[in-house]
MITOR-172768 format. One record per residue (C-alpha): y, z, x; residue number from 1. Coordinates in Angstrom, 3 decimals, always signed. Each point is the difference from the previous one (the first is absolute). Layout:
# MITOR-172768
<atom c2="Y" c3="Z" c1="X" seq="NUM"/>
...
# end
This chain:
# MITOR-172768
<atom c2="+9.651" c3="-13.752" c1="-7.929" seq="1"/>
<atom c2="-2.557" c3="+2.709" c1="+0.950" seq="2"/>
<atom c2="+1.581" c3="+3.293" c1="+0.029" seq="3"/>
<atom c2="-0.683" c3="+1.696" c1="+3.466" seq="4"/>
<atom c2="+0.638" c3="+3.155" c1="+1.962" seq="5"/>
<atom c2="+1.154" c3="+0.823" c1="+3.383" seq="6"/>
<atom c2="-1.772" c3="+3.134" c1="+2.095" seq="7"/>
<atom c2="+1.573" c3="+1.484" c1="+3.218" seq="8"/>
<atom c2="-2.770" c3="+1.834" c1="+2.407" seq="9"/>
<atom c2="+0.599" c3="+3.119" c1="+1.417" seq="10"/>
<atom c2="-0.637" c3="+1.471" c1="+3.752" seq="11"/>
<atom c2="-3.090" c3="-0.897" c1="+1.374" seq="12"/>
<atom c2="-0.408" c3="-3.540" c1="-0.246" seq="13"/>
<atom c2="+2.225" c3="-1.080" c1="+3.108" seq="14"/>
<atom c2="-1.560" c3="-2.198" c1="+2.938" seq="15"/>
<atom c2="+1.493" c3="-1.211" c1="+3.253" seq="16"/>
<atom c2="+0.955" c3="-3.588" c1="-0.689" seq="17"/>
<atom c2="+0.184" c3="-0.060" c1="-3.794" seq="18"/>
<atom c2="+2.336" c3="-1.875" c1="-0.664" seq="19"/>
<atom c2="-0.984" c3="-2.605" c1="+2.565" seq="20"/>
<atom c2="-0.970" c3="-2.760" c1="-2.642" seq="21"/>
<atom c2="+3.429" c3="-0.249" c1="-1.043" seq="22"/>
<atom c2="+1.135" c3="-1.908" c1="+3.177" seq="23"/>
<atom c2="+3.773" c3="-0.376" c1="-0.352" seq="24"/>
<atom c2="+0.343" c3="+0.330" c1="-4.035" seq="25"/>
<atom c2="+3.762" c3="+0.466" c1="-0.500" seq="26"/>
<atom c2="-0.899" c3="+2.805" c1="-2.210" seq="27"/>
<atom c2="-2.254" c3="+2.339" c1="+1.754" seq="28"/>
<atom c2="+2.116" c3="-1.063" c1="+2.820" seq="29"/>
<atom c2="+3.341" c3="+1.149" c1="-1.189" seq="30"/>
<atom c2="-1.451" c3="+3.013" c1="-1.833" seq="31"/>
<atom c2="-1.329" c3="+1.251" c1="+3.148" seq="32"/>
<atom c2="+3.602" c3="-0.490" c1="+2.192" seq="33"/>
<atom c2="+1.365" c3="+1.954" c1="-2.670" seq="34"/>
<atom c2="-2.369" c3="+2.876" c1="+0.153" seq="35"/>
<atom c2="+0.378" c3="+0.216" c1="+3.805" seq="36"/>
<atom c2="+3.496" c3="-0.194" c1="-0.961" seq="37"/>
<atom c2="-0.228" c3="+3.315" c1="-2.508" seq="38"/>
<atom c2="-2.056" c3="+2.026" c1="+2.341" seq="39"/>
<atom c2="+1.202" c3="-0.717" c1="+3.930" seq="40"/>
<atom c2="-3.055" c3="-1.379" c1="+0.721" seq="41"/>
<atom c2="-2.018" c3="-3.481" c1="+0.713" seq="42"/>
<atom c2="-2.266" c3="+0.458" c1="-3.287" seq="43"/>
<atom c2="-1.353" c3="-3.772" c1="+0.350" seq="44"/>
<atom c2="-1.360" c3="+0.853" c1="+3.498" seq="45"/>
<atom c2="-1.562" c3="+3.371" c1="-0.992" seq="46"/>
<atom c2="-1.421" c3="-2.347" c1="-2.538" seq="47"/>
<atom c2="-1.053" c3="-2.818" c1="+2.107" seq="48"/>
<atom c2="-1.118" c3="+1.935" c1="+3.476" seq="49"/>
<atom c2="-0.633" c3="+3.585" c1="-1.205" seq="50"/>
<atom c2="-1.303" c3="+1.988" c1="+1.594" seq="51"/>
<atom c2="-2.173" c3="+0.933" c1="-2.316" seq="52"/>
<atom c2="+0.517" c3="+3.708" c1="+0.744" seq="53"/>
<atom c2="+3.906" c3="-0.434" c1="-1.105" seq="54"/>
<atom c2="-0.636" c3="-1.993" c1="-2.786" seq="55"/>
<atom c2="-2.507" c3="+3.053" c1="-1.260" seq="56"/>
<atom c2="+2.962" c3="+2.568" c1="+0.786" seq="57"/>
<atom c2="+1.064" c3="+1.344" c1="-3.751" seq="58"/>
<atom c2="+3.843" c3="-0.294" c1="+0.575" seq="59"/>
<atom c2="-0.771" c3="-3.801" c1="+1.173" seq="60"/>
<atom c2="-3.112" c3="-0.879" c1="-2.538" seq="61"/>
<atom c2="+2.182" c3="+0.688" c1="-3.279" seq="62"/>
<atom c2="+3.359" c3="-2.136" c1="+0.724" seq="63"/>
<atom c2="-1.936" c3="-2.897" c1="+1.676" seq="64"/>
<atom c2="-2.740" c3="-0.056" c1="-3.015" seq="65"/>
<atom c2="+3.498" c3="+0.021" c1="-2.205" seq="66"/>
<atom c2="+1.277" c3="-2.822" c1="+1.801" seq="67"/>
<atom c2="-3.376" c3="-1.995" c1="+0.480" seq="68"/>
<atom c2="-0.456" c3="+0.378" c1="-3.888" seq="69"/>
<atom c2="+3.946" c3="-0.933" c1="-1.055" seq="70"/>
<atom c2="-0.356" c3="-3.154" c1="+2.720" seq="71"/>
<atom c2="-3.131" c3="-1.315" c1="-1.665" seq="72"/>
<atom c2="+1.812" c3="+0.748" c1="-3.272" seq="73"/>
<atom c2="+2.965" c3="-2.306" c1="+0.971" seq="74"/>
<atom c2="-2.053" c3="-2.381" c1="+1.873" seq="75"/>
<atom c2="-1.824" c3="-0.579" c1="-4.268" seq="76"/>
<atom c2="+3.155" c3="-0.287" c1="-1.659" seq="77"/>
<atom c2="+1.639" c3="-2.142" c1="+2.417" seq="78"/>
<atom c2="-3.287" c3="-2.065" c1="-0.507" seq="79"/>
<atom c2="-0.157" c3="-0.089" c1="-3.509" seq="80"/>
<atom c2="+2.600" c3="+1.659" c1="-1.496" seq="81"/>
<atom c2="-2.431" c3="+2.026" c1="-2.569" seq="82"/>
<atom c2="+1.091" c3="+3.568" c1="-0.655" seq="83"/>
<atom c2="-2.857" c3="+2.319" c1="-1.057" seq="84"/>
<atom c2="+0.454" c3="+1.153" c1="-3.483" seq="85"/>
<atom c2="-0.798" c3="+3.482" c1="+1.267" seq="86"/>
<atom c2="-0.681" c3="+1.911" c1="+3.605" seq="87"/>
<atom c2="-1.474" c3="+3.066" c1="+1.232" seq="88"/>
<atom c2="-0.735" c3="+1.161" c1="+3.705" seq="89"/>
<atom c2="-2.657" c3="+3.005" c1="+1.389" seq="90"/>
<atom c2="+1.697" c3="+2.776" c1="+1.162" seq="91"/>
<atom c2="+2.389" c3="-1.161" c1="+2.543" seq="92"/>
<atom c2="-0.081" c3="-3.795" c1="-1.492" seq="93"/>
<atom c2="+1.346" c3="+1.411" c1="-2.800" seq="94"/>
<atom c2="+3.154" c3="-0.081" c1="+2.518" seq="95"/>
<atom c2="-0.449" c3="-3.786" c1="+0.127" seq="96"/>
<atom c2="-0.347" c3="-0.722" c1="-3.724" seq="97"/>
<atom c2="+3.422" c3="+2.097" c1="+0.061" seq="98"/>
<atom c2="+1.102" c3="-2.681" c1="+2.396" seq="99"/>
<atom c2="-1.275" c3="-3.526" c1="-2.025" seq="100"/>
<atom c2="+1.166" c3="+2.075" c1="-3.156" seq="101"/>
<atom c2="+3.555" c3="-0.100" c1="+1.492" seq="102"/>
<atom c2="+0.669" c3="+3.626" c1="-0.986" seq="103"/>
<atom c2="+0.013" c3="+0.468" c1="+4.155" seq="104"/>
<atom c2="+1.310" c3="-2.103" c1="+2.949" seq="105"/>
<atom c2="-1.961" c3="-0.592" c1="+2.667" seq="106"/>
<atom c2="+2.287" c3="+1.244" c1="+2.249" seq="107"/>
<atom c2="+0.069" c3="+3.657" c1="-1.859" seq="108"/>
<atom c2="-3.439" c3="+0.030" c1="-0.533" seq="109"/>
<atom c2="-1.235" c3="-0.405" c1="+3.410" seq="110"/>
<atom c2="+1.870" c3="+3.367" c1="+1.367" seq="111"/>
<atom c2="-0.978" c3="+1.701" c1="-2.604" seq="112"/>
<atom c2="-3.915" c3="-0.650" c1="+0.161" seq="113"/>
<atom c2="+0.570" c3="+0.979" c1="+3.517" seq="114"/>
<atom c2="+1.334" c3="+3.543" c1="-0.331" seq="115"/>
<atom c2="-2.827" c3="+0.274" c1="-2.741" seq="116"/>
<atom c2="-2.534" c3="-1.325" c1="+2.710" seq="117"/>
<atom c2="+1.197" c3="+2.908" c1="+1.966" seq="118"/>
<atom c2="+1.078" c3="+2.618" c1="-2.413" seq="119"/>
<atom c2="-4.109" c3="-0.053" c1="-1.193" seq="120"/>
<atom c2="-1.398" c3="-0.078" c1="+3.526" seq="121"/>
<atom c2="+2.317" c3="+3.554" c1="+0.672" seq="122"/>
<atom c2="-1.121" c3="+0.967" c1="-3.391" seq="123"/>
<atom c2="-3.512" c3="+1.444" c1="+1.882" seq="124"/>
<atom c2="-0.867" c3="-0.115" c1="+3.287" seq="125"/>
<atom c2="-2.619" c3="-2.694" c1="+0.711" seq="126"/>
<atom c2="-3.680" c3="+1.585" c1="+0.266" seq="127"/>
<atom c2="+1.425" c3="+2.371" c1="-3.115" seq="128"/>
<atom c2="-0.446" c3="-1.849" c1="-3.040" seq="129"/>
<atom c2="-2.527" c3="-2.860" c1="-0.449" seq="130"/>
<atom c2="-0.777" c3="-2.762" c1="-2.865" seq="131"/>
<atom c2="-3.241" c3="-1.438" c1="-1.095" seq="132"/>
<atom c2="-1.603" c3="-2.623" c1="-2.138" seq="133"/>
<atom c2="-2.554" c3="+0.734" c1="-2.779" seq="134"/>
<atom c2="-2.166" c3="-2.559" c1="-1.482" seq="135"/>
<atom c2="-1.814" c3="-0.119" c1="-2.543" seq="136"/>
<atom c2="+1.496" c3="+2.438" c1="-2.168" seq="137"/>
<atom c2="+2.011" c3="+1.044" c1="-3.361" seq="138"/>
<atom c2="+3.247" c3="+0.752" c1="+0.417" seq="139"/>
<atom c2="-0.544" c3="+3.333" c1="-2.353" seq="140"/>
<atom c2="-2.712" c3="+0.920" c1="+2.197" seq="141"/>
<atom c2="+1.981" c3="-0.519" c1="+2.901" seq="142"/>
<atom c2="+3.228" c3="+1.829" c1="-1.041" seq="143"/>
<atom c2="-2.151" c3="+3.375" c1="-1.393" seq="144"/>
<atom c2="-1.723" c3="+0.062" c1="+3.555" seq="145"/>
<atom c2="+3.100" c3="-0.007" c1="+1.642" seq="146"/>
<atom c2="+0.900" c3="+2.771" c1="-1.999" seq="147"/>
<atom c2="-2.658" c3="+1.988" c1="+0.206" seq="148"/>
<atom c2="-0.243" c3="-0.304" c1="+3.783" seq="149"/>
<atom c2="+3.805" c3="+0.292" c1="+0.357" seq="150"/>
<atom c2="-0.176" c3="+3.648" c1="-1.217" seq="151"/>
<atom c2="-2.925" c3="+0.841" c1="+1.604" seq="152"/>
<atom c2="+1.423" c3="-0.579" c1="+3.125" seq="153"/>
<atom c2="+3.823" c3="+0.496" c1="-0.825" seq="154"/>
<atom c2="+0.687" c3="-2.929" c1="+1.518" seq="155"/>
<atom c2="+1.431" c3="-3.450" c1="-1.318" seq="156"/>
<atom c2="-2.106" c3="-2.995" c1="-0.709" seq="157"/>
<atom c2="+0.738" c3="-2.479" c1="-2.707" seq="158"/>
<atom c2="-0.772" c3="-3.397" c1="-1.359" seq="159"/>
<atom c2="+2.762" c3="-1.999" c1="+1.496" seq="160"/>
<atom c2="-0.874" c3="-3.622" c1="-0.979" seq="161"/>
<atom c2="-2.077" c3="-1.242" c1="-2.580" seq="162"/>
<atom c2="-0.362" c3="-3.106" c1="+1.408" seq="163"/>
<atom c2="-2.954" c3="-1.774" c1="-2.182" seq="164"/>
<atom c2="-2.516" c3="+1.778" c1="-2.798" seq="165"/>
<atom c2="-2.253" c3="+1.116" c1="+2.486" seq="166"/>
<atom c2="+2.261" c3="+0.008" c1="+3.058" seq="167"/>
<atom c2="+2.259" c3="+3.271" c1="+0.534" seq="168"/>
<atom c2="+2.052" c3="+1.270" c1="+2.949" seq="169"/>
<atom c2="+0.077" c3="+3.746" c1="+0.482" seq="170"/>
<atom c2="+2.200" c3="+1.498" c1="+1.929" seq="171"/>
<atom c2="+1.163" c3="+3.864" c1="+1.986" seq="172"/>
<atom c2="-0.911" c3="+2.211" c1="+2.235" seq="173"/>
<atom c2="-2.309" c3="-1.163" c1="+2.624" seq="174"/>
<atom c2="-2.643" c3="+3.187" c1="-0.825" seq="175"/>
<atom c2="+0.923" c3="-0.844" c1="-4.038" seq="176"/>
<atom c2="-0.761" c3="-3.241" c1="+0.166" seq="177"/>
<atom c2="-3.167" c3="-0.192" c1="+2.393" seq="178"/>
<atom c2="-1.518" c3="+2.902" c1="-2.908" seq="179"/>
<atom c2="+1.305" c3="-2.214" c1="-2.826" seq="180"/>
<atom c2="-2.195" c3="-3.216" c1="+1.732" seq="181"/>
<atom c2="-3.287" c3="+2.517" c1="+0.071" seq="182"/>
<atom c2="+0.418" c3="+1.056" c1="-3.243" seq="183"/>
<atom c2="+0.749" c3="-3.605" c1="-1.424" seq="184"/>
<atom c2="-3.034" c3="-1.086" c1="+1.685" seq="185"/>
<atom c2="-1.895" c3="+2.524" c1="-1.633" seq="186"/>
<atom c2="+1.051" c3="-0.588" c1="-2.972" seq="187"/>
<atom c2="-1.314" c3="-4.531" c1="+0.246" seq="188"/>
<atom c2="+2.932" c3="-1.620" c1="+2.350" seq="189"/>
<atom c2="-1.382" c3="-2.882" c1="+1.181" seq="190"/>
<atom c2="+2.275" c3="+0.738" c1="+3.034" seq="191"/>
<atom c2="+2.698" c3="+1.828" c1="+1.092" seq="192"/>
<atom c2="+2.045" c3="-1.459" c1="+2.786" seq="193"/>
<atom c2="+2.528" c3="+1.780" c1="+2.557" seq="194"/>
<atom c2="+2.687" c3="-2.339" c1="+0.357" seq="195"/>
<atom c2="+1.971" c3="-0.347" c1="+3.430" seq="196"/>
<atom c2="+3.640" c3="+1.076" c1="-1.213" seq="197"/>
<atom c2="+2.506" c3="+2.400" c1="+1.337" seq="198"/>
<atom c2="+0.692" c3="+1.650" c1="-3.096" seq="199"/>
<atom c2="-0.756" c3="+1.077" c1="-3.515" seq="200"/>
<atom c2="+2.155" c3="-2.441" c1="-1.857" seq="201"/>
<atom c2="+0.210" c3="+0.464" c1="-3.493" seq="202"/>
<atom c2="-0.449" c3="+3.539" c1="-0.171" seq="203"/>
<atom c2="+1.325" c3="+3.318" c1="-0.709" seq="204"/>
<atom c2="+0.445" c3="+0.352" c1="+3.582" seq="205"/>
<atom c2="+2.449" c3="-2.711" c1="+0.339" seq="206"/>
<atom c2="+2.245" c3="+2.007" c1="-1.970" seq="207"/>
<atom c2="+2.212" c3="+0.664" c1="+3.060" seq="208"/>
<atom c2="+0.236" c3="-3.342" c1="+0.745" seq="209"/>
<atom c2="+0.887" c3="-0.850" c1="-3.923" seq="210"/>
<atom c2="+2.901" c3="+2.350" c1="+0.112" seq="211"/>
<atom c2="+1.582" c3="-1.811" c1="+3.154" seq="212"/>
<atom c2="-0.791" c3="-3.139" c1="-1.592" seq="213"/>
<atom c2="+2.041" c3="+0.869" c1="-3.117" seq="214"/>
<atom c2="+2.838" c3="+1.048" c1="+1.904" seq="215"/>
<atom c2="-0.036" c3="-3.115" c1="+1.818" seq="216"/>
<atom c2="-0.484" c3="-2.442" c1="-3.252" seq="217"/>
<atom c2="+3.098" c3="+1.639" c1="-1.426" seq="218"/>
<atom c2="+1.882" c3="-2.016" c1="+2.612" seq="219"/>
<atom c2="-1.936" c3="-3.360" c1="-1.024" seq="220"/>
<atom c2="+1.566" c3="-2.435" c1="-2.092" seq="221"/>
<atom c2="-2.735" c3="-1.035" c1="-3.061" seq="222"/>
<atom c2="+0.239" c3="-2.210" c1="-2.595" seq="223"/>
<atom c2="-1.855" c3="-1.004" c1="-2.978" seq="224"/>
<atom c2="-2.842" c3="-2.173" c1="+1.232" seq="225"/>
<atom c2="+0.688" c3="-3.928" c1="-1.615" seq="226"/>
<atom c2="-4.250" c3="+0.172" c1="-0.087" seq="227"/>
<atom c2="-1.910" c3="+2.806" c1="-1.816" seq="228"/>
<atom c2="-1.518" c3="+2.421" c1="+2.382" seq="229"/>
<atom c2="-2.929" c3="+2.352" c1="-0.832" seq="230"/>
<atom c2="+0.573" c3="+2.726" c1="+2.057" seq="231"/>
<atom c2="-2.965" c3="+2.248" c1="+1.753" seq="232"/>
<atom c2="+1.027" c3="+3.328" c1="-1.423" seq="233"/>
<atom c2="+0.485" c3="-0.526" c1="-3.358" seq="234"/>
<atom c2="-1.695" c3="-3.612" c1="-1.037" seq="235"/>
<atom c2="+3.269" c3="-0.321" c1="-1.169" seq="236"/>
<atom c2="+3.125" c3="-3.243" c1="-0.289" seq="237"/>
<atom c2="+3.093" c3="+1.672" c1="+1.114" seq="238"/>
<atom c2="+3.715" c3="-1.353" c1="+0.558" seq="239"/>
<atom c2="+2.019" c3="+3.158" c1="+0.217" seq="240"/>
<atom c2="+0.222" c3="+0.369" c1="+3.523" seq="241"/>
<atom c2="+0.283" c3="+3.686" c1="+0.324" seq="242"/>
<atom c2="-3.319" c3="-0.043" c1="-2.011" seq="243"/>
<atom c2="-1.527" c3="-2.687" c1="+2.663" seq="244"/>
<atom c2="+1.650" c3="+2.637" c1="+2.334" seq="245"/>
<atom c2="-2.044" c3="+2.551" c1="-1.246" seq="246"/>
<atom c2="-3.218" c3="-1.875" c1="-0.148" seq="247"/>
<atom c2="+0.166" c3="-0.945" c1="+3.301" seq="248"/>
<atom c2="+0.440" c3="+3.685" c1="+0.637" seq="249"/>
<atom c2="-2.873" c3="+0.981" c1="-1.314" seq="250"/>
<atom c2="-1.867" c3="-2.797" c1="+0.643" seq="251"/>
<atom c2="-0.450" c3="+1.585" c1="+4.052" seq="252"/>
<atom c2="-1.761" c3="+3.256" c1="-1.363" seq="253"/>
<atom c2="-1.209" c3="-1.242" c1="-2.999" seq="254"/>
<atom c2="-3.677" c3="-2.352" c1="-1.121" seq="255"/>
<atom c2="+0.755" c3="-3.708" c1="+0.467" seq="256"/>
<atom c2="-1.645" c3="-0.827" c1="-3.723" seq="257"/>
<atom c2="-1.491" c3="-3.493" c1="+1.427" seq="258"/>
<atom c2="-2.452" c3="-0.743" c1="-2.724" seq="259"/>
<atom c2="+3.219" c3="+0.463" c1="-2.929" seq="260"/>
<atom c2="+1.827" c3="-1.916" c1="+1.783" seq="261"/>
<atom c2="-1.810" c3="-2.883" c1="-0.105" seq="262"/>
<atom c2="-1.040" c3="+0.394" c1="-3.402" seq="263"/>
<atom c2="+3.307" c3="+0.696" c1="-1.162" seq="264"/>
<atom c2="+0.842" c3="-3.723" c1="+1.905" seq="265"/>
<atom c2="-2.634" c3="-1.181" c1="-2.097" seq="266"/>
<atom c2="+1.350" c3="+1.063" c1="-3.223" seq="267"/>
<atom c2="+3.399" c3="-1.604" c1="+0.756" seq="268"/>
<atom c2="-1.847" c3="-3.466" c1="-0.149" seq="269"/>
<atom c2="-0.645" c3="-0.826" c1="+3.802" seq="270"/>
<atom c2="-3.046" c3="-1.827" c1="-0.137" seq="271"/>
<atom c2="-0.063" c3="-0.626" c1="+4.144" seq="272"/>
<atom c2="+0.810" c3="+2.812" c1="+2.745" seq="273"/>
<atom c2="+1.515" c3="-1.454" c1="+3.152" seq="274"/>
<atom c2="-0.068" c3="+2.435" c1="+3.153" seq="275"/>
<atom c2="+2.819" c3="-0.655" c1="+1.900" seq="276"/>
<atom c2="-0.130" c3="+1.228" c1="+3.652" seq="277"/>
<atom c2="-2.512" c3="+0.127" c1="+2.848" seq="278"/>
<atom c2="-3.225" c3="+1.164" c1="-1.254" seq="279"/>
<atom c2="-2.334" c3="-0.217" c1="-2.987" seq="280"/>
<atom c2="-0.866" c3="+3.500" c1="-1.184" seq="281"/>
<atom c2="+2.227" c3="-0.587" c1="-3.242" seq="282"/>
<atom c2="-1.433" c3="-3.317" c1="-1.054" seq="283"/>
<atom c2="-3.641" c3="+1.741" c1="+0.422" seq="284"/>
<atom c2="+1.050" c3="+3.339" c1="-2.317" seq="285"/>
<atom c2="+1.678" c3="-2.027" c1="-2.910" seq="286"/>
<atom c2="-3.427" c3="-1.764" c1="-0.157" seq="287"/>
<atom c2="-1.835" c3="+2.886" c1="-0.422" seq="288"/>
<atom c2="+2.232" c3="+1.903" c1="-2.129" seq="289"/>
<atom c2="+0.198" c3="-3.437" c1="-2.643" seq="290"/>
<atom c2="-2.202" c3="-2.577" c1="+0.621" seq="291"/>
<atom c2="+1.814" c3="-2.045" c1="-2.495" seq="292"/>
<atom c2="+2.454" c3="-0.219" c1="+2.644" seq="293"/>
<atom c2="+0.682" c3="-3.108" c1="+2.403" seq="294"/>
<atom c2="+0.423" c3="+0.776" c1="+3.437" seq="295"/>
<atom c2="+1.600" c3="-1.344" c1="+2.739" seq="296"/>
<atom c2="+2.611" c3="+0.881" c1="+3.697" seq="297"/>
<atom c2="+3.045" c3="-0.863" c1="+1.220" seq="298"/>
<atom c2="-0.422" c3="+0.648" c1="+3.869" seq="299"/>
<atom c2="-0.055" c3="-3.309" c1="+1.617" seq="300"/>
<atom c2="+0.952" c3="-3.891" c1="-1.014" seq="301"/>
<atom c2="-3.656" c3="-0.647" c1="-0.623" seq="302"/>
<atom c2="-0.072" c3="+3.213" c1="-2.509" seq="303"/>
<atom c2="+3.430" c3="-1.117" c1="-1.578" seq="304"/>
<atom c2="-1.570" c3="-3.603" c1="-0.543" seq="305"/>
<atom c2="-2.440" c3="+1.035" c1="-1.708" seq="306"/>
<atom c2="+1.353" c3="+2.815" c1="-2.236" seq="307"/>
<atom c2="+2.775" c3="-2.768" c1="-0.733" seq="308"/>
<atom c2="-2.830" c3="-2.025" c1="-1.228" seq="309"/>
<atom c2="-1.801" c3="+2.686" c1="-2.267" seq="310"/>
<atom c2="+3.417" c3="+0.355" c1="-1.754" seq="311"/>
<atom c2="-0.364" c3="-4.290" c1="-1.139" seq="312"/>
# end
């Protein structure tokens, strides 16, 4: 048997109606009663009518992407029973790979994205910080910018995701950043992108919302995850979970190390990278990052089919 991954997205990757495909699957079905269950709320209709202006909203985006990705998740196992042999999610899918792990219930994780959702968005006020996306640099070259412009204007702006090679995510103060995207450009981005977020994530200015979020994971049962997952922060395969505490504490302030992870997924034998949840951003970067690598989603029946089939 081919030895495959499993890759959660992350915020930004949510559409009115995406789990429509699914019909009445009595996985995505059940997964999403009990996620309206865990949060008060009718996530399959938020899902499946929007608006799109809720589904956008921070505090909603991050548990409903969790509970997209973990109903997709259960939808492929109850399909073809095939565990991955190792999983990893971006940022907040790292949340769902948690969740498929089994070193977090559903039903735990899902208020605890939430208060993260909204601990990040009172981190800054929106129109503070900003994030944008750099192409067609090296990540050195990238970092040392940020640096330089960082003290030249004494305020923060860091890489926050290194996404692909040539594909990094800065992120800070609105003035830092907007600087940091001249001075990239002069110095041969391709591009550099604004991107339409609320906050800074994965920077030094989450660190407010980090602190809350530790507090709050102290009250979280963990477990060791029965699948290895590389985590963002470190590259790293833990199963102490006051270290996955901790990792997932500094995971909100800290660089989500995208282009390790994937290679460190490669290096554990996974010869095929499934993303699992709406969206394809994640199948697209492990291709670029190894293009040894066969790629492939898990967002639909049709998707699942044919992933399923790559696997024979």
């Amino acid at each position: 048997m081919t030895t495959f991954a499993f890759v959660f997205p992350g915020q930004g990757s949510q559409t009115v109606g995406m789990l429509d495909a699914w019909g009445d699957h009595p996985a995505v079905r059940d997964t999403l009663a009990e996620a309206s269950d865990a949060l008060g709320t009718d996530i399959g209709q938020l899902i499946h009518e929007g608006p799109k202006e809720q589904l956008d909203l921070t505090t909603n985006t991050q548990p409903v992407m969790l509970a997209a990705a973990v109903a997709c998740y259960r939808a492929w196992m109850a399909e073809t029973g095939l565990a991955p042999a190792v999983v990893a999610g971006h940022s907040l899918g790292e949340y769902s790979a948690l969740v498929a792990a089994g070193s977090l219930t559903l039903a735990d994780a899902l208020p605890l994205v939430r208060f993260r959702a909204q601990a990040m968005q009172e981190a800054v006020p929106v129109g503070v910080g900003a994030m944008a996306a750099i192409l067609g640099l090296d990540a050195e070259v990238v970092r040392i910018t940020c640096a330089e412009v960082a003290a030249a204007v004494g305020e923060p702006v860091e890489a926050a995701n290194f996404n692909d090679p040539k594909q990094i995510v800065i992120a800070g103060t609105k003035g830092a950043v907007d600087q940091a995207c001249e001075a990239l450009k002069g110095r041969g981005a391709k591009r550099a992108l604004p991107l339409a977020v609320s906050a800074p994530f994965h920077s030094s200015l989450m660190k407010p919302a980090a602190e809350r979020l530790q507090e709050r994971l102290r009250s979280v049962t963990l477990r060791a995850p029965s699948i290895p997952l590389v985590n963002n922060i470190d590259v790293a395969v833990q199963t102490d979970p006051d270290a996955i505490r901790e990792a997932l504490y500094r995971q909100a302030f800290g660089p989500v190390r995208w282009v390790e992870v994937v290679q460190a997924i490669r290096a554990r034998g996974a010869t095929h990278v499934f993303e699992c949840g709406p969206g394809k951003v994640l199948a697209g970067l492990a291709k670029r990052i190894d293009a040894s690598l066969v790629v492939g989603n898990v967002l639909d029946p049709a998707t699942l089919a044919e992933a399923k089939g790559m696997l024979q």
